[in-house]
Structures are given as structure tokens and as C-alpha cells.
C-alpha positions, 0 to 999 in steps of 0.5 A: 131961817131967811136968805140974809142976802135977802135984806127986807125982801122975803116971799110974803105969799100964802100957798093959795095967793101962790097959786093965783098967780100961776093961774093967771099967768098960765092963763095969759100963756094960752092966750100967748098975745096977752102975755106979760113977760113979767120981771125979765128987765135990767131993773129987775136983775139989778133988783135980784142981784143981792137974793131971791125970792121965789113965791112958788117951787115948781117940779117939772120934766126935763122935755125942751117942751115943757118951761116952767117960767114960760108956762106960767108967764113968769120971770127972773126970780119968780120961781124956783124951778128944777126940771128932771125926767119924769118929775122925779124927786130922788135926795137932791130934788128934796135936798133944793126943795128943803133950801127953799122953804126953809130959806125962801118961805116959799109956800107952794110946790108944784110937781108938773107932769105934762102930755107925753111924756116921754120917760113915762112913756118908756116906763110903759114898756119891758125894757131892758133900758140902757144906763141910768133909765132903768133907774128912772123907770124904777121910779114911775113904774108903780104910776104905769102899773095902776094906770095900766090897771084902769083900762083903755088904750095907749094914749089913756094909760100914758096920760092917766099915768103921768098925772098918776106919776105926779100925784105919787111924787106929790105926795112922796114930797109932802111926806118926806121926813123930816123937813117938808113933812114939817113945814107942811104940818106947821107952816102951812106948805102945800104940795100939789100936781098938776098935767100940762098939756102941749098944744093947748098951754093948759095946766091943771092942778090936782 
């Protein structure tokens, strides 16, 4: 399926070419002074106006800190971005990953976990947890439970945690049925994690 709205524009990138690109925004990024700030003009808008296509699907948590399209120097467009919690994907996160690479061809999903976390650092505890958090840290408890089983202190079980979280939730995506699973088998999709770090910008990939 493609976007009609789209006209003879569509995401033409491979998983890996995908990629490249956000390596060497994040790059630029860590840099800060060699920064693009690509695809934020009036032309660009204008260009977008009738459909998107966005070359990569990026999972990352809700924290004010962590910014996908800034991250990866990116602009209008250039990603399709949901942010949540812990980088969770319950149904709606699925349910928008299934839209774009069945509608967008979009080839590459990133689930990004990031340094001090703060949801994953919550799942670290014994609660009990308010509202909705309990369900939250149902959801990367399995992470803190095997980072807590590799040893070390606090700062090395939250982050051997967090990028546990995002490995887990990588492959939760690249196995859910019956969409993603498929397009990953015959359409050459790719799922990967990745950790952010804050001071430094640096994203590593998994």
C-alpha cells in the first residue's frame, strides 16, 4: 500500500541507507556547530503539504530531553516519530508502526532508550506506583530484572537496563504479528536499539 496523497514521491531508502543518514546527523549533532537543520524551511513545508515520507520510524521516551529529529539533525518529514515512557510499544504504538511501513515504505525502526531513564529507573524500585505507572513498569520490569542479575551498582544496572528495555521492545516489534513480522521477513524491514546518551549526543545502535 502507498499514501496516494504521496503522488510520485515515496521513501525510496533501504534499512541500511536509512541508517547512514541518522549516523551522520547524530554525528553533526554532537558537534552542535556542524549542524544542518535540514528540511525546516517554507519550501519544505509546502513540499510536504500533499504527504510524507518519512526514511526511518524512531521509538523513543517521552523525557523533554530526548528529541528524535534534533538528535539525529533532521527535519519536516524526515522521521516518523512517536515518543512514550520507557519506549514502550503497547497496540497504538504497533498500530502507527504497521501505518508507516505498509503506507510510507519506510524500512527502518529505531527504538531508542537513552541515559537515565527515568521510567526505567522507577521499574527499578518496589513501588507500590500511583495510576497508570504500575502498568508501565509491568512493562520493563523483565528489562531491570536481568540487568539486576548481571551485577554492579546503581548507574550500571539502570543503564545495562535500559538498553535491556530496548533490545526487549526491539524485538517485541520485530515479532509482533501479523504486519511487522511480515514485512520484516519479505520486505527487508529492520528493527534495531539503540542508547542515548545526554551530555555526550551519542547514539549507539544495537
Amino acid at each position: 500500500l502507498i499514501n496516494q496523497d504521496m503522488g510520485n514521491r515515496v521513501n525510496e531508502l533501504s534499512a541500511k541507507e536509512a541508517r547512514k543518514l541518522l549516523d551522520e546527523g547524530n554525528l553533526r549533532y554532537q558537534s552542535i556547530k556542524k549542524m544542518e537543520f535540514p528540511n525546516i524551511s517554507q519550501e519544505r513545508r509546502t513540499e510536504t503539504k500533499g504527504g510524507q515520507w518519512p526514511f526511518a520510524i524512531v521509538l523513543s521516551c517521552a523525557d523533554s530531553r530526548v528529541i528524535p529529529e534534533t538528535i539525529f539533525d533532521r527535519g519536516i518529514g524526515d522521521l516518523f516519530v512517536m515518543r512514550v515512557a520507557g519506549n514502550v510499544a503497547e497496540d497504538q504504538i504497533l498500530a502507527s508502526i504497521e501505518y508507516a511501513i505498509m503506507n510510507l515504505n519506510t524500512k527502518l525502526i529505531v527504538v531508542m532508550g537513552h541515559e537515565k531513564c527515568g521510567a526505567v529507573g522507577a521499574s527499578m524500585g518496589d513501588g507500590p506506583f500511583p495510576g497508570h505507572v504500575s502498568s508501565l513498569v509491568d512493562m520493563i520490569k523483565p528489562a531491570v530484572s536481568v540487568a539486576k542479575s548481571m551485577g554492579g551498582d546503581d548507574a550500571t544496572v539502570l543503564k545495562n537496563a535500559v538498553e535491556l528495555n530496548a533490545k526487549i521492545v526491539a524485538g517485541n516489534i520485530r515479532s509482533s504479528q501479523d504486519v511487522i513480522n511480515e514485512y520484516v521477513v519479505k520486505h527487508d524491514v529492520e528493527v534495531v536499539s539503540a542508547y542515548y546518551e545526554l551530555e555526550s549526543g551519542k547514539v549507539t545502535f544495537h
